[in-house]
C-alpha positions, 0 to 999 in steps of 0.5 A: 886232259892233254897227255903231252910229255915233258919235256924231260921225257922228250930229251929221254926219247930224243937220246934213246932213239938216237942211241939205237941208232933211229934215224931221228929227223930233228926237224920232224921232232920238233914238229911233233912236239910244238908246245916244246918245240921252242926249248928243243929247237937249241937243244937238240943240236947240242944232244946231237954233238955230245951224242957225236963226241960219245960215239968218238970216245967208245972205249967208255962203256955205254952207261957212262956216256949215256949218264954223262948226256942226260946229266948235261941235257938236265942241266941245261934244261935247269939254266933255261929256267 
């Protein structure tokens, strides 16, 4: 039985890392996980940027921004369906 994560889990652990502040290489992400490899590919550039516009709005507070990526990142996963 394959304990590969959903992809749900990846996003989480995608934004987390960046959030802290990992340096996250998207390509070796996506080399990691190859069975969800396909739907991360436009994903994540698009985490990235919101990440990067998050950053720029810094006077909201950290649980908002947070909230506000994982809600758009479900929601697109939800269209890919």
């Amino acid at each position: 039985m394959s304990a590969e994560p959903e992809l749900d889990d990846l996003v989480e652990e995608f934004l987390s890392r960046v959030q802290r502040g990992d340096a996250v290489d998207p390509d070796q992400f996506l080399a990691d996980h190859p069975s969800h490899a396909e739907e991360l590919r436009g994903l994540l550039p698009i985490l990235l940027d919101m990440e990067g516009y998050s950053r720029r709005r810094s006077a909201r507070p950290a649980d908002a921004v947070a909230a506000e990526l994982r809600a758009a990142a479900l929601y697109h996963l939800g269209s890919e369906a």
